[in-house]
DRENKOL-721128 format. One line per field, with one value per residue (C-alpha): residue number from 1; x, y, z. Coordinates in nm, 3 decimals, always signed. Layout:
N
seq c(NUM|...)
px c(X|...)
py c(Y|...)
pz c(Z|...)
This chain:
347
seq c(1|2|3|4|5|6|7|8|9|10|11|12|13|14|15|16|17|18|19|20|21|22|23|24|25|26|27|28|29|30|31|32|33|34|35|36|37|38|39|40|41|42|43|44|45|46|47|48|49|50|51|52|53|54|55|56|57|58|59|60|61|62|63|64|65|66|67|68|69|70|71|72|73|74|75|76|77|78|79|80|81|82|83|84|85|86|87|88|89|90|91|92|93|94|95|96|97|98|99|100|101|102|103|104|105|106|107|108|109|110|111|112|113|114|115|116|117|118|119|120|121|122|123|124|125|126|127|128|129|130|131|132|133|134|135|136|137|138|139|140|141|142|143|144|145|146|147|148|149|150|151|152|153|154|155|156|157|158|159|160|161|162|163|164|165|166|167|168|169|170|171|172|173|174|175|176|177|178|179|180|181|182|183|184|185|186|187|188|189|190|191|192|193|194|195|196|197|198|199|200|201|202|203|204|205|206|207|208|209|210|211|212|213|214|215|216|217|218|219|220|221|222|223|224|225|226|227|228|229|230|231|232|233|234|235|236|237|238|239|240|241|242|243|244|245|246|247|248|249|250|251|252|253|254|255|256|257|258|259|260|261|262|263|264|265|266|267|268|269|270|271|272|273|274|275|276|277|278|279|280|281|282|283|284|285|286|287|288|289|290|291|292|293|294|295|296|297|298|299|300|301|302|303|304|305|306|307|308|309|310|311|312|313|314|315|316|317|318|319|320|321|322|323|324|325|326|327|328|329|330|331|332|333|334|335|336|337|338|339|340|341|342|343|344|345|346|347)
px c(-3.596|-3.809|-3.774|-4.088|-4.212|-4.319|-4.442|-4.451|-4.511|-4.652|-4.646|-4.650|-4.701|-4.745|-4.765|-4.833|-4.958|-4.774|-4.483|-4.381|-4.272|-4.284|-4.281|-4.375|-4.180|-4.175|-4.015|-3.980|-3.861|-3.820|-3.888|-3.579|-3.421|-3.251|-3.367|-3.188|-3.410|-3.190|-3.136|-3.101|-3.270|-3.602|-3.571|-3.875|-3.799|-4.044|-4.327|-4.272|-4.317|-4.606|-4.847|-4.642|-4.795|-5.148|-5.058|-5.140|-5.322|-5.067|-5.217|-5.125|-5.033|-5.053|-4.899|-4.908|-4.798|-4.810|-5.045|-5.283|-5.331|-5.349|-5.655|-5.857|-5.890|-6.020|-5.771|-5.487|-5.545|-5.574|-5.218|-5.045|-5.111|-4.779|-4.581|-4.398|-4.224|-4.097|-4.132|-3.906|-3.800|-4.061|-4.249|-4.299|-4.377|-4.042|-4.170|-4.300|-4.063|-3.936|-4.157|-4.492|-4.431|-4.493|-4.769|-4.955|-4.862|-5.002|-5.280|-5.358|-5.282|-5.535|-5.327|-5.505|-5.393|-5.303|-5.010|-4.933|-4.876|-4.685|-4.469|-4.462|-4.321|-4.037|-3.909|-3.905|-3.668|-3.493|-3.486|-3.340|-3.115|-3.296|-3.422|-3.185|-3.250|-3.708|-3.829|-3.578|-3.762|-3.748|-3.557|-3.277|-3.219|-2.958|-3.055|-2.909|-3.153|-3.453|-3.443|-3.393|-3.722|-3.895|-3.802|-3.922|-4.278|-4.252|-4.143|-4.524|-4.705|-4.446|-4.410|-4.309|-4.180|-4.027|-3.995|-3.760|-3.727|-3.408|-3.386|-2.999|-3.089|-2.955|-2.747|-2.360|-2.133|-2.190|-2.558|-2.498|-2.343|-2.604|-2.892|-2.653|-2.589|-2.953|-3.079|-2.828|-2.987|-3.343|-3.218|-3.085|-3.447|-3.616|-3.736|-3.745|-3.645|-3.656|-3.487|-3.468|-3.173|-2.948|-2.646|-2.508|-2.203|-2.389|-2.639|-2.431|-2.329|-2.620|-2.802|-2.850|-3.050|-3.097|-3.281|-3.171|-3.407|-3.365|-3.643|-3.907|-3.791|-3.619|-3.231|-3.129|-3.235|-3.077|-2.822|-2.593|-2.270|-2.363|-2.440|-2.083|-1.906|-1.827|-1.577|-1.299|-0.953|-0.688|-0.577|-0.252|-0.058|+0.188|+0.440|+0.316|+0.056|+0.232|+0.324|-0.011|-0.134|+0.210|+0.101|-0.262|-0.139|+0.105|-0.147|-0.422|-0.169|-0.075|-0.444|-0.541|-0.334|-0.021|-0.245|-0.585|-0.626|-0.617|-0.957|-0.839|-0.720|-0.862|-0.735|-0.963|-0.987|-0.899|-1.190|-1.223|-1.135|-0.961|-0.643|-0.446|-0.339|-0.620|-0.574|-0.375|-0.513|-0.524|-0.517|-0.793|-0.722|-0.982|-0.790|-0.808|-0.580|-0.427|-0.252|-0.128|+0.249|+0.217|+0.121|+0.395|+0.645|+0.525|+0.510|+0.880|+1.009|+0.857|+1.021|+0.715|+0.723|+0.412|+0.424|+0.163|-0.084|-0.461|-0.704|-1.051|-1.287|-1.663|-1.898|-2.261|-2.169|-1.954|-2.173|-2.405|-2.236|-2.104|-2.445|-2.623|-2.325|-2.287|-1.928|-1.835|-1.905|-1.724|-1.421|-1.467|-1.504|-1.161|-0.915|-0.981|-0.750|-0.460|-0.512|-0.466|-0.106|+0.000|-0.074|+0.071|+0.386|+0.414|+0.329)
py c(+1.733|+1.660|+1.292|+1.062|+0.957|+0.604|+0.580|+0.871|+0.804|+1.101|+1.119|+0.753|+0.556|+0.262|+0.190|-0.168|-0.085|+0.165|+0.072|+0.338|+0.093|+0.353|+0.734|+1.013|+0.889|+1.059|+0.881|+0.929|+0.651|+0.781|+0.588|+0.365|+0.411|+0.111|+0.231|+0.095|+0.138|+0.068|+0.024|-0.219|-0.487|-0.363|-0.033|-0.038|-0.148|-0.433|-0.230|+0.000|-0.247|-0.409|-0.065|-0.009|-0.340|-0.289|-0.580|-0.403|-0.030|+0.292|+0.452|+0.779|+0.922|+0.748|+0.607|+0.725|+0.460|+0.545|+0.886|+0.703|+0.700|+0.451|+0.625|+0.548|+0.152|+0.037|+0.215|+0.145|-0.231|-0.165|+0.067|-0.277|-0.472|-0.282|-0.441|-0.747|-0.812|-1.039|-0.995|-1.189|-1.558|-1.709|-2.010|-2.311|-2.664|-2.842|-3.144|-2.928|-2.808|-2.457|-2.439|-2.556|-2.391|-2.069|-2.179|-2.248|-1.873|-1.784|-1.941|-1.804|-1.472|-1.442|-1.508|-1.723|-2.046|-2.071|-2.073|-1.683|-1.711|-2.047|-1.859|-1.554|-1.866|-1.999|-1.597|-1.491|-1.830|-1.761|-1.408|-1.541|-1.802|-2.100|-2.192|-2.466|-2.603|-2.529|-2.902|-2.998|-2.958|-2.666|-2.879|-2.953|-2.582|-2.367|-2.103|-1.836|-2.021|-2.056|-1.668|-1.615|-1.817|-1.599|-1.318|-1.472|-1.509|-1.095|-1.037|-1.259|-0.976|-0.798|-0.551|-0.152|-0.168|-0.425|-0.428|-0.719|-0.687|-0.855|-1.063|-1.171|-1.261|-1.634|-1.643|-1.747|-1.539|-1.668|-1.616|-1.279|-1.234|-1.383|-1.177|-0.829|-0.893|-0.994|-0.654|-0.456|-0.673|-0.536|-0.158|-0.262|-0.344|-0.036|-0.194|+0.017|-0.209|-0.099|-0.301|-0.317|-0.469|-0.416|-0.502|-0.130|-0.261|-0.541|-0.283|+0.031|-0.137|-0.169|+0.158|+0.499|+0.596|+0.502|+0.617|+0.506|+0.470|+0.397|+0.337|+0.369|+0.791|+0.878|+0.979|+1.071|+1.020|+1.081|+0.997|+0.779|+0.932|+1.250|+1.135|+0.956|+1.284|+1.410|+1.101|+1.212|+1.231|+0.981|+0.783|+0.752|+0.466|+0.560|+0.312|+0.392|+0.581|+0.880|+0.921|+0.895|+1.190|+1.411|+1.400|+1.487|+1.815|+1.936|+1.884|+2.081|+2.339|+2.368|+2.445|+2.796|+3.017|+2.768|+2.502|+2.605|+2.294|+2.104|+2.081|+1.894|+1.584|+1.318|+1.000|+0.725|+0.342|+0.098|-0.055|-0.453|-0.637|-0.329|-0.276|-0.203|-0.404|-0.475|-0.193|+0.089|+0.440|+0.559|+1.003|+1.116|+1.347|+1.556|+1.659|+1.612|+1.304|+1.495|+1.658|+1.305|+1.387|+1.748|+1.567|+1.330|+1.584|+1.803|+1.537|+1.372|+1.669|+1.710|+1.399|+1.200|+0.954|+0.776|+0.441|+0.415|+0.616|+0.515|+0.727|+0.689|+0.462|+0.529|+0.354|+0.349|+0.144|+0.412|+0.683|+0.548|+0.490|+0.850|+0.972|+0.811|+0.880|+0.539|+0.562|+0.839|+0.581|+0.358|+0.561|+0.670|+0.341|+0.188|+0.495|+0.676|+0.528|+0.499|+0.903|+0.946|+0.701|+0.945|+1.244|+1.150|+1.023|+1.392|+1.591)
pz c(-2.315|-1.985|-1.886|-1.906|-1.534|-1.552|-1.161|-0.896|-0.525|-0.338|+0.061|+0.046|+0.393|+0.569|+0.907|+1.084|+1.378|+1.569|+1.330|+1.063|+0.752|+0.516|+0.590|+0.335|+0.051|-0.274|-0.569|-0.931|-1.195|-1.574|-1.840|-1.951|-1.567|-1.408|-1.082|-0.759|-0.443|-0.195|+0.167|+0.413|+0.569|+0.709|+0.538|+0.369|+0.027|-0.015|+0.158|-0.106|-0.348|-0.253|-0.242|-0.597|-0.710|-0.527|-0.328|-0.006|+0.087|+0.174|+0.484|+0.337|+0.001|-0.356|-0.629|-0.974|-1.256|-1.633|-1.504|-1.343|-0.975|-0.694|-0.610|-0.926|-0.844|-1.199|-1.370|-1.153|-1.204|-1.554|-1.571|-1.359|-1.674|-1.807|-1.481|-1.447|-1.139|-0.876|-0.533|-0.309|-0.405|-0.707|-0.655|-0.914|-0.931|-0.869|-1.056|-1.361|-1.635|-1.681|-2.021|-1.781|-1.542|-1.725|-1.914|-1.603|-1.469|-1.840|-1.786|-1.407|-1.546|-1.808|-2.148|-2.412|-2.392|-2.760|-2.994|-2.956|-2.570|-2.647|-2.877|-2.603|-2.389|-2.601|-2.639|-2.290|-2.189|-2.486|-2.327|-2.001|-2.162|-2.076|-2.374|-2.411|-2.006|-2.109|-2.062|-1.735|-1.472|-1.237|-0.950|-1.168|-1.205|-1.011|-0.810|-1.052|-1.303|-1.081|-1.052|-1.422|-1.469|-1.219|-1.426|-1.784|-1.576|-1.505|-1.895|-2.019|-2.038|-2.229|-1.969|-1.983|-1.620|-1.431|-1.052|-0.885|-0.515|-0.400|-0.723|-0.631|-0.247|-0.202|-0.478|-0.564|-0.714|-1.023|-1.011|-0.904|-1.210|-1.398|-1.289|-1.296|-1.663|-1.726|-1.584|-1.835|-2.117|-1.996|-2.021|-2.346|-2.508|-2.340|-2.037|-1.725|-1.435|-1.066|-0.852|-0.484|-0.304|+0.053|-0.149|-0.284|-0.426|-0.661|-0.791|-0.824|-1.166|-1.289|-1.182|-1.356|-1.112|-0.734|-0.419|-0.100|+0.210|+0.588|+0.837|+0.534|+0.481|+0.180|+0.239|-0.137|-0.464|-0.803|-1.095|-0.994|-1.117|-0.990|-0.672|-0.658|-0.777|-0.438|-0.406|-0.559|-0.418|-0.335|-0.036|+0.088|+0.308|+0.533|+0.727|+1.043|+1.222|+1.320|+0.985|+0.866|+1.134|+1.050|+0.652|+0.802|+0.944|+0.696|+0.406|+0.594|+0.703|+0.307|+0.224|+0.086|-0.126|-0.120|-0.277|-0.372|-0.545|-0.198|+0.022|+0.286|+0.417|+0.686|+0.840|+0.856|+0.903|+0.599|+0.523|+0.600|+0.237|+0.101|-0.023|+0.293|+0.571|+0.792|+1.115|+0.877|+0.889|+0.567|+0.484|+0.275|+0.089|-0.124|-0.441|-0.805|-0.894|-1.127|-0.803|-0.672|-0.753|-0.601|-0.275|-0.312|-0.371|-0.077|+0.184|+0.061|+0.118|+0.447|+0.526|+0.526|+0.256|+0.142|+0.110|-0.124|-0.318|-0.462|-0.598|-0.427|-0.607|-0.611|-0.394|-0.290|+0.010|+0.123|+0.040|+0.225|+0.556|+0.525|+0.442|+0.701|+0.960|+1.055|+0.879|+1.106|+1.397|+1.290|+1.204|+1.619|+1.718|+1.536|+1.509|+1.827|+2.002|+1.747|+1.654|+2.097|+2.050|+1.749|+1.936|+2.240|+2.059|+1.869|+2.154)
């Protein structure tokens, strides 16, 4: 069955000045998405989500949200009533408690200021898990909590979508944590939930769905497991460099009808925090894990004995950097001259 779309952006552009903040982008969000719009700093993301929210004009292109578009003012205003979002850090009366503080925003808003918003009130902390912390004040609360109660203000209005642009920016770990598992709880109960953020690895496990942007253009968009498919393989640490360069060339002189089940192998840089020893070049190799031992075998009998073997974990960060070709920089940048000492050693 064909997928509901929720919101549509066609040609969608902004420009400040002679600045291009946004440029041509088309997105689609289904209905029950967690949709990461991602990027980083200055990419665009919040631009977006201020024409989504009618906050500011596109200079080109439109906005479609439940079927109606941008274009049709009334209406649009009238399809935003199904919106609850956040955009950038919320705002509330430190001296107020959590419970006022949304009954003033209920208030502003429109609701009735009876005992049916009241008892819309008490759900949406209970939502967030603050119903027990409603009548401290909001300066008493931690920043993981201050955000949560930014998000019970987007969930008044019993929203069908909800955006949150950079809802864990400022936040511990344990925050972090906080607002991930709070998103999955949204899915849960039907909500669609786009949320913007320059943090891949925090949002990639939350996402279905992502589209990442740089310098306001669209660079992909789509499921995020398929997306992450084409990272499959395993890495392999050697005990030194030359090693790591030998098992380079045998493997990708073993290719073809001696191993069809082999597509190549590449050195690179270990990443910084990863599992090897900061400096080691790692070999890439593009095979099925399944296939691990088969390597193993091969190179040990080669005489070049792995010292360790990983298969590749997914990652959006990495994606990313590869799709954008800033990873390819940086594997010039840090390896070039230890692949010239290898060479130079073997030739």
């Amino acid at each position: 069955m064909e997928k509901e779309i929720v919101l549509r952006t066609e040609g969608l552009s902004k420009r400040f000045g002679k600045r291009v903040a946004v440029d041509n982008l088309p997105l689609e969000v289904y209905r029950g998405d967690v949709f990461g719009l991602l990027g980083p700093n200055g990419s665009g993301k919040t631009t977006t989500i201020r024409m989504i929210l009618n906050l500011i004009r596109p200079t080109n292109g439109r906005v479609i949200l439940f079927g109606c578009p941008s274009t049709e003012k009334g209406a649009y205003r009238e399809a935003l009533r199904g919106v609850g979002a956040i955009v950038e850090q919320p705002l509330f009366y430190p001296f107020l408690s959590g419970w006022e503080n949304l009954r003033g925003i209920a208030v502003f808003a429109g609701l009735p200021d009876n005992s049916q918003t009241r008892t819309r009130i008490d759900e949406v902390l209970q939502m967030v898990g603050l119903a027990e912390r409603a009548r401290d004040t909001f300066q008493k609360y931690s920043l993981g909590m201050k955000q949560r109660l930014g998000i019970a203000a987007a969930l008044l209005n019993n929203p069908e979508l909800v955006i949150l642009d950079e809802p864990t920016n400022g936040l511990d770990p344990a925050g972090v944590v906080e607002i991930r598992n709070f998103i999955g709880l949204l899915a849960k109960q039907g909500i669609t939930v786009i949320v913007s953020s320059h943090i891949l690895h925090e949002i990639q496990q939350v996402c279905s769905r992502v589209a990442i942007i740089k310098f306001g253009q669209l660079l992909v968009q789509g499921d995020v497991h398929s997306l992450l498919a084409s990272q499959s393989g395993v890495r392999m640490l050697f005990r030194s460099t030359e090693q790591a360069y030998m098992a380079e060339k045998l493997l990708n002189a073993l290719r073809g009808e001696r191993a069809p089940w082999l597509n190549g192998a590449h050195c690179l840089q270990a990443e910084a925090g990863s599992w090897a020893p900061p400096g080691s070049v790692l070999l890439h190799v593009d095979v099925s894990v399944e296939h691990s031992a088969d390597l193993n075998a091969y190179l040990c009998s080669q005489g070049v004995v792995p010292a360790e073997i990983r298969r590749v974990e997914a990652s959006l960060e990495r994606y990313f950097l590869e799709l954008t070709g800033e990873a390819a920089g940086y594997m010039t940048n840090h390896i070039q001259g230890a692949s010239m000492m290898a060479l130079g050693r073997n030739g």
